[in-house]
N, C-alpha and C positions, 0 to 999 in steps of 0.2 A: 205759521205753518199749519196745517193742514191737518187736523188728529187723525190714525187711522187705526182699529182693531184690527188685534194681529189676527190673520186667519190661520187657528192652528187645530190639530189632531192629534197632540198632545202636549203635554208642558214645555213651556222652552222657560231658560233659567238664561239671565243675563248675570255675567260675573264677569270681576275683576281683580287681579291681585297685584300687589308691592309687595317685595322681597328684597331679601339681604345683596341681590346681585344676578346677576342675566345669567347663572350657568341654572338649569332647570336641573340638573344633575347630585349639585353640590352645594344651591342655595336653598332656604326656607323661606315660606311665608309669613310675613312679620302681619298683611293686613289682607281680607278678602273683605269684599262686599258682593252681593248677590242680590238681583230683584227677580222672581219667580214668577210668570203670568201663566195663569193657570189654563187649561183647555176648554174649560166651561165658561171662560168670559169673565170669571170674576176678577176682581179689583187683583191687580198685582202685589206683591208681598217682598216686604224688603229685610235684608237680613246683612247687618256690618260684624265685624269683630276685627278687634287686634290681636294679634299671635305674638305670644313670647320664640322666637325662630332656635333659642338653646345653643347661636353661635353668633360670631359677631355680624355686624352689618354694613358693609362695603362704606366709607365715607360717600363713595360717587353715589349709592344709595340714599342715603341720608340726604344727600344736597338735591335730590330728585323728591322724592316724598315726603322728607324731613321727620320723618318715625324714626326720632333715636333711642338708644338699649334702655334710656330710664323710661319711657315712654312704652314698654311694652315688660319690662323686669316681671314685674307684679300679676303680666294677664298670662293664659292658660297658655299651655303647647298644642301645638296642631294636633297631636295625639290624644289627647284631651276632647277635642270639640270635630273630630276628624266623622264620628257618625251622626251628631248634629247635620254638620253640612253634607252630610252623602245623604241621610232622611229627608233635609228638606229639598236637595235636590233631587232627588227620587230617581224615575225613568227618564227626567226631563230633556229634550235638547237643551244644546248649550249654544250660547253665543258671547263674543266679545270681541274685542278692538285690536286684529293680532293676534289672536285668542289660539290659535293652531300653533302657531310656532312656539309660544311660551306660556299664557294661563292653564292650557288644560294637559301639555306636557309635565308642567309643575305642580300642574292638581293629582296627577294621576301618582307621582313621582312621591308626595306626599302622605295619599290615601295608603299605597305600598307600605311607608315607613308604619303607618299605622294599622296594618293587617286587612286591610280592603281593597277587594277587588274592583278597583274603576274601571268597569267597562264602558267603553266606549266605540265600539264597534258598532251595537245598534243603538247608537243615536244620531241626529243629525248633527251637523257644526254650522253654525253659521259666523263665516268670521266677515264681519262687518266693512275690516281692511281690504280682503277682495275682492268684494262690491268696488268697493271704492277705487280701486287698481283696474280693475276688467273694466269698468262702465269710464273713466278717465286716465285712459290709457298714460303712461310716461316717455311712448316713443316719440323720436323724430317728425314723423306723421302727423300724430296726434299734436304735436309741441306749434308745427306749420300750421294747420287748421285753429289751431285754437287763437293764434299769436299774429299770424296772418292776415286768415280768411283763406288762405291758399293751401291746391292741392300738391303734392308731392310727386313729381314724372322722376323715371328713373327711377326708385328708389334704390338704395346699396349699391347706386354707383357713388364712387367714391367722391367724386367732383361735386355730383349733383346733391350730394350729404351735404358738403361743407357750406355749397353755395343756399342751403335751404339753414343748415346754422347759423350763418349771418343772419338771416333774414329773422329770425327766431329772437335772436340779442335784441336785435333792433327793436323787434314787434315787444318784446319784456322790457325795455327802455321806453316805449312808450305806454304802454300798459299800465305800467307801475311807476313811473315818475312820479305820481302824489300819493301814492300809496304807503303807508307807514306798517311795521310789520309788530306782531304782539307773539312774543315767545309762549310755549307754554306755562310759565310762571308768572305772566304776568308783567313782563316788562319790554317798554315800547322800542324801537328804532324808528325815528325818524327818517322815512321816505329813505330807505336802504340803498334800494335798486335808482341809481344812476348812472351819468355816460359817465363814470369816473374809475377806471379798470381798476387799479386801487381797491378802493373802497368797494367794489362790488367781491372782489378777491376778497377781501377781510370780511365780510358782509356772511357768505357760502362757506368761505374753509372751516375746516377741523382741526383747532388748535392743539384736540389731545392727539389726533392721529401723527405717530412716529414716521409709518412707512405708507406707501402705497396698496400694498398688501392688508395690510391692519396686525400684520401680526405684533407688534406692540404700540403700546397708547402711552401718555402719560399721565397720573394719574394726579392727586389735589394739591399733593409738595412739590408736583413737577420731576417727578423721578420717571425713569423707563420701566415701566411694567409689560409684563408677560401676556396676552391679549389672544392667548391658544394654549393646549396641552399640559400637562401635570403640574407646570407653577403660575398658572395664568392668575392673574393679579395681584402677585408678587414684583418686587424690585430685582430686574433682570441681570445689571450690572454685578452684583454680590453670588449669587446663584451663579452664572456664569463663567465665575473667577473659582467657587470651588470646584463646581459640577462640570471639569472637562470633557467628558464622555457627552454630556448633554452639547456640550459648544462644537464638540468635533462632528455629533450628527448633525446641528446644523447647518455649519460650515459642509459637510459632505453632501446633504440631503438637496432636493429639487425648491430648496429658499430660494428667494430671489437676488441679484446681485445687492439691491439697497441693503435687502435685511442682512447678509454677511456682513456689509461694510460697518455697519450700523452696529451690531456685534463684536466685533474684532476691535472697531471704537471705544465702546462702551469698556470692555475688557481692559484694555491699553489703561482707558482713562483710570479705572479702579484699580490696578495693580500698581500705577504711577501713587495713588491716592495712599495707600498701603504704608509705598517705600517710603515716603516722606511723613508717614504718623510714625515708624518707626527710627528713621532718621533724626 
C-alpha cells in the first residue's frame, strides 16, 4: 500500500480504548493506546498504558480484550495518569475506529471523573468508521451494484426490493463460495457463505441476542441479561421477580410484544424455580 503524509494544520492523535463494558456512562478504562502525528511532520509518537478501572470488568469484556483484574490490580487509576494523557494529547484532533460513538465519549466521560475539561468542541473527529460507511455504502443499491454489476429501477418499490434481494444472495453465493472468513480473534471458518440456508443462518445470527429489539442478550453462563436502563448487564429473571414495579412498566410501556412474552416467561420460569427450592 501506498505510504502517504498526513496533510495536517494541527496535531491529530490517533486513539483507542478497551474498557470494563460498552456503557460510556458507567464503564472505565482498563487500556488506552495513543499515536500522536505531530503538525510539523515529525515522526509520530506512540504512547500505551494499562488502567486499573477501580471496578470490575464485564466477563464479555475480558473474552474480547482479554485484560483481566489481575492484569491491571497493580497499575495506576485513570485519575492518576488523566493529565499525562490530556498534555500529550494537547489541542490535537482526534481519530479512531467508531471513535464518536464511544472512545471519545468515554474519554471525555473519564477526563470529568478526573477534574478536566475535555473540550471537544474545537477539534476535529475523524472517525475512520464513517469513511468506511459513506464511501461503502450498506444499502440495497450499493449491495446490487457491488454483487451484481446491476443498477437498481424502482427503488422502494416494494417488489422491485425483493426481486433485487434475490439477486444480491445469489451474487454473495457466488462471490464468496471459496471465500473463508477470519474473526477478529483470529479464528477461521471455512468457506461460511454457501447455498446451504442453514448454515448460512448459523454463519450471520446472534447467538447472544434474546429479542429482536436487543433489549436483552445472554450473557457467558447463558442467563438473560438486561441489555438497556438501570440494570443493564445484570440477570433479568431474579430482578424481575423482585422489582414488580420495574416488570409492570414493562409489561405497560411501548416494549414490544417478544419482549413482554419473553418477560412474563422468564418470571413464570423463576418463581416456578423458587417454589420447588422451597418445596
Amino acid at each position: 500500500m501506498q505510504d502517504i503524509k498526513f496533510n495536517l494544520d494541527r496535531d491529530l492523535v490517533f486513539f483507542d480504548i478497551e474498557s470494563t463494558g460498552l456503557n460510556v456512562m458507567k464503564d472505565r478504562i482498563v487500556q488506552i493506546a495513543l499515536i500522536k502525528y505531530p503538525k510539523g511532520g515529525e515522526e509520530p509518537i506512540e504512547k500505551e498504558m494499562l488502567v486499573n478501572p477501580g471496578i470490575p470488568i464485564s466477563e464479555e469484556s475480558i473474552a474480547i480484550h482479554g485484560i483481566t483484574p489481575d492484569k491491571v490490580s497493580n497499575k495506576p487509576t485513570f485519575i492518576q495518569v488523566a493529565h499525562e494523557i490530556n498534555d500529550f494529547i494537547g489541542d490535537a484532533d482526534l481519530s479512531g475506529y467508531n471513535s464518536d460513538r464511544f472512545d471519545i465519549p468515554m474519554l471525555m466521560e473519564e477526563m470529568a471523573r478526573a477534574g478536566i475539561d475535555f473540550d471537544v468542541d474545537n477539534r476535529r473527529a475523524i472517525d475512520v468508521q464513517k469513511i468506511f460507511y459513506k464511501m461503502e455504502p450498506r444499502t440495497l443499491v450499493a449491495a446490487l451494484k457491488h454483487f451484481c454489476g446491476k443498477k437498481l429501477e424502482d427503488a422502494h418499490d416494494a417488489l422491485a426490493d425483493v426481486r433485487a434481494t434475490v439477486d444480491v444472495l445469489k451474487g454473495q453465493l457466488i462471490m464468496y463460495q471459496e471465500t473463508d472468513y477470519e474473526d477478529s480473534d483470529g479464528y477461521t471458518t471455512i468457506r461460511p457463505i454457501k447455498n446451504d440456508m442453514a448454515a448460512i443462518a448459523k454463519f450471520i445470527g446472534d447467538t447472544r441476542t434474546v429479542d429482536a429489539t436487543q433489549r436483552f442478550k445472554y450473557n457467558h453462563q447463558g442467563e438473560i441479561v438486561f441489555n438497556f436502563g438501570k440494570y443493564v448487564g445484570q440477570p433479568a429473571a431474579e430482578l424481575l421477580y423482585k422489582d414488580r414495579h420495574y416488570l409492570n412498566w414493562i409489561l405497560e410501556k411501548d416494549f414490544s410484544t417478544q419482549v413482554k412474552k419473553i418477560v412474563k416467561k422468564i418470571v413464570r420460569e423463576y418463581a416456578d424455580k423458587q417454589k420447588q427450592q422451597k418445596s
